[in-house]
C-alpha positions, 0 to 999 in steps of 0.5 A: 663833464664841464661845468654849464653854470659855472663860478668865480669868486674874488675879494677879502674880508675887509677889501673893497668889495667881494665880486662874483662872474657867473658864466652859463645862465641862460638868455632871458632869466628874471633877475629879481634883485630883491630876492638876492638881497633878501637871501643876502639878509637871511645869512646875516641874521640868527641869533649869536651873531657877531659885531660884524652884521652891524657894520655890513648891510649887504646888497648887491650890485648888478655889473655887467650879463643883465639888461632890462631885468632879464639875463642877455647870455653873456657873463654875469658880475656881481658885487658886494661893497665892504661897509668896513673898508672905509676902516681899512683903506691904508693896511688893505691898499692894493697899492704899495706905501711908502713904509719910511712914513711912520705914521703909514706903518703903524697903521699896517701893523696895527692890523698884522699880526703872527699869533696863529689862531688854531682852527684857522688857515693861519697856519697851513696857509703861512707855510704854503704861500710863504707869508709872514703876516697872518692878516694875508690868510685871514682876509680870504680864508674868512667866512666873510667870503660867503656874502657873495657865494650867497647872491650866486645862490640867489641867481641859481635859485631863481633859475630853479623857480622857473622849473618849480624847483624850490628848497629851504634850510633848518638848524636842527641842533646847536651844542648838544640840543636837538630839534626834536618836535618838528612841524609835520610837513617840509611847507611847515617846517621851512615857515617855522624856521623862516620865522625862527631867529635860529631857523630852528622849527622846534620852539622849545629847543630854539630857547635851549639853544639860545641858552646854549649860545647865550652861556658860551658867548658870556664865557667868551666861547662859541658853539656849533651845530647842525643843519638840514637842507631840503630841495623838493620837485626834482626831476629823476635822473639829475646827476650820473653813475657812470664815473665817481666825479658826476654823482650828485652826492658826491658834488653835493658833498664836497660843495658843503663840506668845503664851507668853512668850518663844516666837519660832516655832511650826511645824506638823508639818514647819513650816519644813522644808517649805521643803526639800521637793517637793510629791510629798514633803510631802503625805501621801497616803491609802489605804485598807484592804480593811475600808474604812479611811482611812489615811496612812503619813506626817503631815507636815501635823501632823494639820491640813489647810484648818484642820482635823484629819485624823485623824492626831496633831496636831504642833506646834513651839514655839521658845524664846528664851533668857530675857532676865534674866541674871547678867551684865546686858545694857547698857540704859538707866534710864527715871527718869534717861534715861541708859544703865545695866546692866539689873536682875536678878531671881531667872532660870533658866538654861533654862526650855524643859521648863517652857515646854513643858508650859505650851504642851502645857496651852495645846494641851488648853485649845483642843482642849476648846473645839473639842470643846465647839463641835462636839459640846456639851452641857450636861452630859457625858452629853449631849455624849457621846451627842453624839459617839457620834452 
């Protein structure tokens, strides 16, 4: 089935600005900026971070799709400028040089560079697109890209808003400290974390996992992690049985585990269903005297046959450590074909709150497009009434 809130994203780590077009919002949307700008700031804070976050105060610029802070119906663009690019003009040009100019070369091959970093694109991506200067791999594969997927987020987000559709993420280990006391509802877990320089919800294993971090960064190493995210009020029947690629699940799934460095994404118990009998696992349903469906537990994460059920949808992402470290890897240089230390560019000691907040924006960018499918219109009057109905 064809995607209703759809995507494209372009621009490189140090180019001049990361853009996004977004097709299929309907008329009439809120577009609250500072709302973007403030989920933009949440991925560039936690602790661990690196150099980068100095640099960069991300905010975005509305282009076209919004007039007189309400979406018209037609594609939206957003922008986000590179701080850093005013570094980088010469070696990121879009435009050719003349490479006879000594002084202009040096600057381009002050940044190239043909040690491959393992963990990275480096070098599958060198094969596949036939590139001799890694720096080509490097400034789309990043992480950075993320910035603008966030702001995408924001905008699906406040689509969400408008059908009481809210949801938050949480760190719940980093290394190998897990969260184990948390507050004892969703509203208090997601204002522990909001308040958490790790948006973890447990204080006592936030200083162990700042420990954790602090250890790693000295040793000129890093660590990973994992995160929850937890989307509350939707409506049943978001997603589909009848074919494999409409399960909602299985988008879901793909969406996170395409984030950069996540290995594992779980569904409500994930792995630990495993562990469990089957009279364990399954939560059953009553009902209440006024009629009213309800379960005690939610370990299938609010996703059955594909579908939600009513309950919170829950999803697990596990992040590896970031592969750019201080104490380089041994690897190999692609130009000289021998064995070499790997390159080190600008890294975070951990990145898992950040990473967090790009796959809770990635979660918002597939609820609204099953929102769209379900109950669509063409502008968000209609698609309200839809829904009522």
């Amino acid at each position: 089935m064809e995607q209703k809130f759809r995507y494209l994203t372009a621009g490189e780590s140090h180019g001049i600005k990361l853009t996004a077009i977004i097709e299929g919002l309907p008329s009439g949307l809120k577009i609250d900026r500072n709302f973007i700008n403030n989920e933009l700031r949440k991925r560039q804070s936690g602790y661990g971070r690196g150099a980068r976050m100095k640099i960069e105060t991300d905010t975005v610029e509305i282009i076209s799709g919004v007039r007189l802070g309400k979406t018209t119906g037609g594609p939206v663009c957003i922008e986000i400028r590179n701080k850093d690019w005013e570094n980088w003009k010469i070696p990121m040009s879009v435009d050719e040089i003349d490479f006879s100019n000594r002084e202009l070369l040096k600057l381009v091959a002050e940044k190239s560079f043909t040690t491959v970093r393992p963990g990275h694109a480096d070098y599958a991506g060198s094969i596949k697109y036939n590139l001799e200067d890694l720096r080509d791999v490097l400034e789309r594969s990043s992480a950075r890209k993320t910035a603008i997927e966030v702001a995408v987020g924001a905008i699906a987000k406040l689509l969400l808003k408008e059908f009481y559709i809210t949801g938050f993420s949480h760190v719940i280990q980093i290394a190998d400290v897990k969260a184990e006391i948390l507050p004892p509802n969703y509203t208090l877990i997601k204002e522990a974390a909001d308040h958490s320089e790790l948006r973890c919800a447990d204080d006592i294993a936030t200083d162990l996992m700042k420990e954790k971090i602090d250890k790693a960064k000295a040793a000129g190493n890093t660590v990973g992690g994992k995160f929850e995210i937890i989307y509350g009020n939707l409506p049943i029947g978001l997603g589909s049985y009848v074919q494999a690629d409409r399960t909602l699940d299985g988008k879901l799934a793909q969406a996170i585990m395409s984030i950069p460095a996540v290995k594992a994404v779980e569904i409500g118990k994930g792995v630990e269903a495993a562990e469990l009998m089957g009279s364990q696992m399954h939560d059953e349903i009553y009902i209440t005297k006024e009629k009213r469906v309800y379960r005690k537990t939610n370990n299938a994460g609010g996703i059955e046959g594909g579908m939600t059920n009513g309950e919170p949808i829950v999803i697990k992402g596990t992040m590896k450590p970031i592969p750019t470290l201080r104490t380089p890897l041994n690897t190999i240089d692609i130009r000289k074909k021998e064995e070499a230390s790997a390159h080190f560019e600008r890294s975070d000691a951990c990145a898992v709150p950040a990473c967090a907040i790009v796959a809770e924006a990635r979660v918002a960018c597939i609820l609204a497009d099953e929102l769209l499918q379900k109950y669509g219109g063409d502008s968000l009057e209609e698609m309200k009434a839809h829904y009522e109905r």
